[in-house]
Kinemage of the C-alpha trace (Angstrom):
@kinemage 1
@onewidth
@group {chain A} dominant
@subgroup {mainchain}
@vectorlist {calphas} color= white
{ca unk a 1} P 0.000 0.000 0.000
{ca unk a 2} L 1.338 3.310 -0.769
{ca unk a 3} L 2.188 5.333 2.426
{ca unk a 4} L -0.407 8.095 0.661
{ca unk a 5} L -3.175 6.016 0.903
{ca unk a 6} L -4.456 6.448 4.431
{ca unk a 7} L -4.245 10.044 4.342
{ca unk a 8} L -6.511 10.079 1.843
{ca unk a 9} L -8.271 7.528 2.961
{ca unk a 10} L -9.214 9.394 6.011
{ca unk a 11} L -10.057 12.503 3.727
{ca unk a 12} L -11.946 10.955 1.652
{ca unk a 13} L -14.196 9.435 4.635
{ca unk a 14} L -14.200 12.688 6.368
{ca unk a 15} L -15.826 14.014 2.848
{ca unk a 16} L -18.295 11.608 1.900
{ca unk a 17} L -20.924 9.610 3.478
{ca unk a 18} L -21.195 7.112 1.231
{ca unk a 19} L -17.551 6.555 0.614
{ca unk a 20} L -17.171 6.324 4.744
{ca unk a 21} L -19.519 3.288 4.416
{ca unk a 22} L -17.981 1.758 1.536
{ca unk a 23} L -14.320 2.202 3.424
{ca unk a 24} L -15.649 0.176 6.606
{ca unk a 25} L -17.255 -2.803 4.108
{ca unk a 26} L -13.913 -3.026 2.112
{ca unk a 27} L -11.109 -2.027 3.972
{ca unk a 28} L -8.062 -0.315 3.474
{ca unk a 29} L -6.908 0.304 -0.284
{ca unk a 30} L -5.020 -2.189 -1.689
{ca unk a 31} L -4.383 -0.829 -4.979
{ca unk a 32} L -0.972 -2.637 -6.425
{ca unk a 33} L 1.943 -0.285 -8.369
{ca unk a 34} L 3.676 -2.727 -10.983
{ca unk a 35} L 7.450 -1.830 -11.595
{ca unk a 36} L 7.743 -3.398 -14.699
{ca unk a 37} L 6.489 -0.325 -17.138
{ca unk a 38} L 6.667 -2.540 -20.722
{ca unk a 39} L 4.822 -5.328 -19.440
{ca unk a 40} L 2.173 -3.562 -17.987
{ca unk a 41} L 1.516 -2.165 -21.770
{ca unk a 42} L 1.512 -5.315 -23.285
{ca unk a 43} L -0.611 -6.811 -21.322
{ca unk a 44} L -3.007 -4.296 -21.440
{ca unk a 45} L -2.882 -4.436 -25.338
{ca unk a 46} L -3.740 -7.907 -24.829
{ca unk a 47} L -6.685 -8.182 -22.690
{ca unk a 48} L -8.258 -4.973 -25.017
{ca unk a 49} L -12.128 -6.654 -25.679
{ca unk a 50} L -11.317 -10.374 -24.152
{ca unk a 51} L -11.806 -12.067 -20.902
{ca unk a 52} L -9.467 -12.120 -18.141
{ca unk a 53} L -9.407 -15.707 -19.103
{ca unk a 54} L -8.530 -15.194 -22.460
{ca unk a 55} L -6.130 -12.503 -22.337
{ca unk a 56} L -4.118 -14.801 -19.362
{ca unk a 57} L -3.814 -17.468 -21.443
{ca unk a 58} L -1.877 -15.453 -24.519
{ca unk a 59} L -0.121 -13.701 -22.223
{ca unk a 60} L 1.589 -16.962 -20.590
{ca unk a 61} L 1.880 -18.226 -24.165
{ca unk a 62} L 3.849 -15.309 -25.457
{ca unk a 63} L 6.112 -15.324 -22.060
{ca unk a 64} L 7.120 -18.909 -22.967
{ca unk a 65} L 7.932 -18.230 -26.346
{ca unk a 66} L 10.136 -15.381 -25.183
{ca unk a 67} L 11.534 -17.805 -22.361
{ca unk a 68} L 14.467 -16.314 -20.037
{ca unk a 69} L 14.519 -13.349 -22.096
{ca unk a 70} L 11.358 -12.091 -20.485
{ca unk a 71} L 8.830 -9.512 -21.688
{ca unk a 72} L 11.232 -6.866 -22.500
{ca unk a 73} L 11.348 -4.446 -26.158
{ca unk a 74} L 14.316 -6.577 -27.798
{ca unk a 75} L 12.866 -9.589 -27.131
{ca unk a 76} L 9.469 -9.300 -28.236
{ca unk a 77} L 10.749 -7.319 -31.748
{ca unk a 78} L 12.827 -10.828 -32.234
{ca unk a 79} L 9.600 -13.079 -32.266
{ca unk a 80} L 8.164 -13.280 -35.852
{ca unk a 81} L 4.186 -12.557 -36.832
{ca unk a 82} L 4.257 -16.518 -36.620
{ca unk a 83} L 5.322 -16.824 -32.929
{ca unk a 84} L 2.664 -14.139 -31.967
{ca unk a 85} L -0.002 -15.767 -33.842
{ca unk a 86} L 0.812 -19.114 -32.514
{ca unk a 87} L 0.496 -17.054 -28.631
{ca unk a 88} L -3.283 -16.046 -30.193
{ca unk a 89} L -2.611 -12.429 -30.953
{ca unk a 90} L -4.993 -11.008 -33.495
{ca unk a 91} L -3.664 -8.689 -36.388
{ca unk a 92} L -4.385 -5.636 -34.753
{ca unk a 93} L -2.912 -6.358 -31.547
{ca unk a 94} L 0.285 -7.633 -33.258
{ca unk a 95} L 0.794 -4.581 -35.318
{ca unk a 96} L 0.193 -2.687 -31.832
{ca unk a 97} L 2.627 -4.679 -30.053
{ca unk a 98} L 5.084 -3.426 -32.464
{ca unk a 99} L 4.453 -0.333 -32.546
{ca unk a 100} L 5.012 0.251 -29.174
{ca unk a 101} L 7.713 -1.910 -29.273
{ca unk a 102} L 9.681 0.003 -31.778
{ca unk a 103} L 8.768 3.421 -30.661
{ca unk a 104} L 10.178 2.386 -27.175
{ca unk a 105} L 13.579 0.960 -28.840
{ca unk a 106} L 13.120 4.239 -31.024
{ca unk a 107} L 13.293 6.289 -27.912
{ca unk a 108} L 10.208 7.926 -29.180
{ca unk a 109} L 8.184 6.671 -26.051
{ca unk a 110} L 10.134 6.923 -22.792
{ca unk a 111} L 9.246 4.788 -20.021
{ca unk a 112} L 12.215 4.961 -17.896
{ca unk a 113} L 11.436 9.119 -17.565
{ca unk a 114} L 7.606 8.831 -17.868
{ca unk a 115} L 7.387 9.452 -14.499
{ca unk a 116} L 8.717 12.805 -14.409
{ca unk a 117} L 5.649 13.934 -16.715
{ca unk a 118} L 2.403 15.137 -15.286
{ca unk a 119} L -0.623 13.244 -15.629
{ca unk a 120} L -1.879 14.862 -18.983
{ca unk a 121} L 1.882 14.577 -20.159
{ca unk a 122} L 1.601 10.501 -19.203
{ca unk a 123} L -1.600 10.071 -21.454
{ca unk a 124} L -0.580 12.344 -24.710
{ca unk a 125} L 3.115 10.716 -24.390
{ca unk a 126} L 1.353 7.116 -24.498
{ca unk a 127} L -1.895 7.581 -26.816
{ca unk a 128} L 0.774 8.459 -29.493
{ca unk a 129} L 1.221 4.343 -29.763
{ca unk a 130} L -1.423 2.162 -31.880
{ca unk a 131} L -3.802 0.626 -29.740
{ca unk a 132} L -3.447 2.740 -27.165
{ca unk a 133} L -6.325 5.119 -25.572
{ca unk a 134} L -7.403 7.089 -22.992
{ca unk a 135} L -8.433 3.945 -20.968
{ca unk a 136} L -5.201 2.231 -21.402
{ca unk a 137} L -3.269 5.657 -20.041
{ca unk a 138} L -5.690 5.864 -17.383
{ca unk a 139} L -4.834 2.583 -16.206
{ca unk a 140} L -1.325 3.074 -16.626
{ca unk a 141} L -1.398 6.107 -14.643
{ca unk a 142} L -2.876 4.269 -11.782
{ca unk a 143} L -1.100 0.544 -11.709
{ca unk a 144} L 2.042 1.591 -12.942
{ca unk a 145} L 2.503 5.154 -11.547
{ca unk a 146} L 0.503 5.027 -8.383
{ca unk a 147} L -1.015 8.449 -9.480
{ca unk a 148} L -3.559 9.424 -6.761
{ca unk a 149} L -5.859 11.536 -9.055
{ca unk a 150} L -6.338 9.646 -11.963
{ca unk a 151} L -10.679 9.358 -12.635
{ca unk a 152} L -11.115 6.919 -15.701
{ca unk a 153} L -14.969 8.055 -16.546
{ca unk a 154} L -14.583 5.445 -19.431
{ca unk a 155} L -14.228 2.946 -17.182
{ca unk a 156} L -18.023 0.929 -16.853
{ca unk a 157} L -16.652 -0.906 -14.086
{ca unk a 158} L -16.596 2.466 -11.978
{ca unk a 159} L -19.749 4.006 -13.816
{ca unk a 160} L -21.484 0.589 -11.724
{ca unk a 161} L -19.470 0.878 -8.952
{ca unk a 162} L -20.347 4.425 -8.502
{ca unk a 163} L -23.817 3.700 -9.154
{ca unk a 164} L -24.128 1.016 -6.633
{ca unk a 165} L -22.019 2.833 -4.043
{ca unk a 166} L -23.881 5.732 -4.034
{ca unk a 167} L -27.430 4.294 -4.739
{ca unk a 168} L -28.295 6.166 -8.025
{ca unk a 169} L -31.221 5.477 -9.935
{ca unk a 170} L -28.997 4.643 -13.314
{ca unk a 171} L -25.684 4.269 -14.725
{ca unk a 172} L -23.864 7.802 -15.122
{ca unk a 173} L -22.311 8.174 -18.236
{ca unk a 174} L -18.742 9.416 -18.518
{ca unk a 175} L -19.819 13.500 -18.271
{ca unk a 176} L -21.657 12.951 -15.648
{ca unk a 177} L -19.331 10.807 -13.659
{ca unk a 178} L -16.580 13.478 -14.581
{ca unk a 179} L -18.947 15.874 -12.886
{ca unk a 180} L -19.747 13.610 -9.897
{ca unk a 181} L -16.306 12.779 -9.270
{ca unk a 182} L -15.013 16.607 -8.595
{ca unk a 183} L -15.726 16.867 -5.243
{ca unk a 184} L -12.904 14.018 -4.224
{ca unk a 185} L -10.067 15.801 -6.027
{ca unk a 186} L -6.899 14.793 -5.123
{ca unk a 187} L -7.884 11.024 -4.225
{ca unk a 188} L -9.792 10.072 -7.305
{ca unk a 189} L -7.929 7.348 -7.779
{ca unk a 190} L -8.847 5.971 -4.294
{ca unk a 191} L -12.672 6.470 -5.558
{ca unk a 192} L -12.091 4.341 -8.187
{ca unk a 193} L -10.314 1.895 -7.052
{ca unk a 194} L -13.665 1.519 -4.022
{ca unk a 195} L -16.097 1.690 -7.103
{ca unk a 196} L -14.865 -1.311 -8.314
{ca unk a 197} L -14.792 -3.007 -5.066
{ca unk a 198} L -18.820 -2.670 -5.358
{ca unk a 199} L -19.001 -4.860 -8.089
{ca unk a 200} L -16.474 -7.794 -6.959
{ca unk a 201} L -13.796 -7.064 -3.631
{ca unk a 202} L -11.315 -9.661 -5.108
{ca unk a 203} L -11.080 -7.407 -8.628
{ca unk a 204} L -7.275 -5.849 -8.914
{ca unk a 205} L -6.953 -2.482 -10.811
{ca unk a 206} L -6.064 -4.645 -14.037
{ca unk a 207} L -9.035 -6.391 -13.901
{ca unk a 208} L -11.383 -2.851 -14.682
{ca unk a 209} L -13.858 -3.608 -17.604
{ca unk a 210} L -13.723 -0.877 -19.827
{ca unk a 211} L -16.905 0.592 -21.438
{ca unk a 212} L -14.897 1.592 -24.596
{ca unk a 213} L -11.649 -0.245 -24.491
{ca unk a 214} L -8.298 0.371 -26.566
{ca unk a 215} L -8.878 -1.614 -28.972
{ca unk a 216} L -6.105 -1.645 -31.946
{ca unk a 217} L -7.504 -0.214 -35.239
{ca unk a 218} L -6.803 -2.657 -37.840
């Protein structure tokens, strides 16, 4: 757990009645920050408009045809279109994969310095990569770089969650949960990480279903 998260925590209780009550049911925040910046892209290019199920199984396909190398930019630009079809990538997510691939051996997409650029910086820096959208940056923002104010409105999961939580008559769409989720600037990211607690308390961040996901053009 970050050491930000019970601050905000406790703000965010203080704040809101609803997201007190929602705090007691789940517990403390147990959102998880992945290290490993590439990966965390590639997987999420994977799991665009598939199950969890689906997307876990390519995934552990492609990692044993990359073996000890690992899931780094070298050795995923050394597997042929063959290899990643054989892992069940589509067309559109292979041409993504290498696009991001080569614009990170480019240089053209940083990872090692994203961190240094604000949030808005983070998501026009990554969108520039096929495949990749608003969502996926969102997400990125929050698993990768533990961002505390990151509100993904395109995110059904927390549309529900928020819905549930805070016992509205229907689904907000995305302006309206933009609009509803102002008053819990700077935690937002705590918000939506409880919304999706609503719907299932064993769901990690990477498990979000998005209303519009990322998905490749073709």
């Amino acid at each position: 757990m970050l050491p930000e998260f019970a601050k905000a925590r406790r703000h965010l209780a203080r704040r809101d009645p609803a997201l007190k009550k929602l705090i007691a049911q789940v517990g403390p925040c147990t959102l998880q920050v992945s290290s490993d910046r590439f990966a965390v892209l590639v997987r999420s290019i994977i799991s665009q408009q598939i199950s969890s199920k689906a997307a876990m199984s390519i995934s552990g396909r492609l990692c044993v045809a990359l073996g000890k190398r690992g899931l780094h930019p070298r050795a995923l630009a050394s597997l042929d279109d063959d290899c990643l079809r054989g892992a069940g990538l589509s067309g559109p997510k292979m041409r993504a994969l290498r696009d991001l691939t080569a614009k990170v051996l480019a240089g053209d997409v940083e990872l090692e310095t994203i961190h240094q650029r604000d949030d808005e910086a983070v998501i026009e820096h990554l969108v520039q990569v096929r495949g990749i959208g608003p969502w996926t940056a969102d997400m990125f923002l929050l698993s990768v770089l533990g961002r505390l104010d990151v509100w993904p409105v395109g995110d059904y999961g927390v549309r529900v969650g928020f819905a549930r939580g805070w016992g509205l008559a229907e689904v907000p769409t995305a302006k309206e949960l933009s609009d509803l989720g102002e008053p819990f600037r700077p935690y937002r990211s705590l918000v939506a990480w409880y919304c999706w607690q609503v719907l299932d308390q064993t769901v990690p961040i990477d498990g979000a279903v998005p209303d519009a996901p990322d998905a490749p053009s073709g």
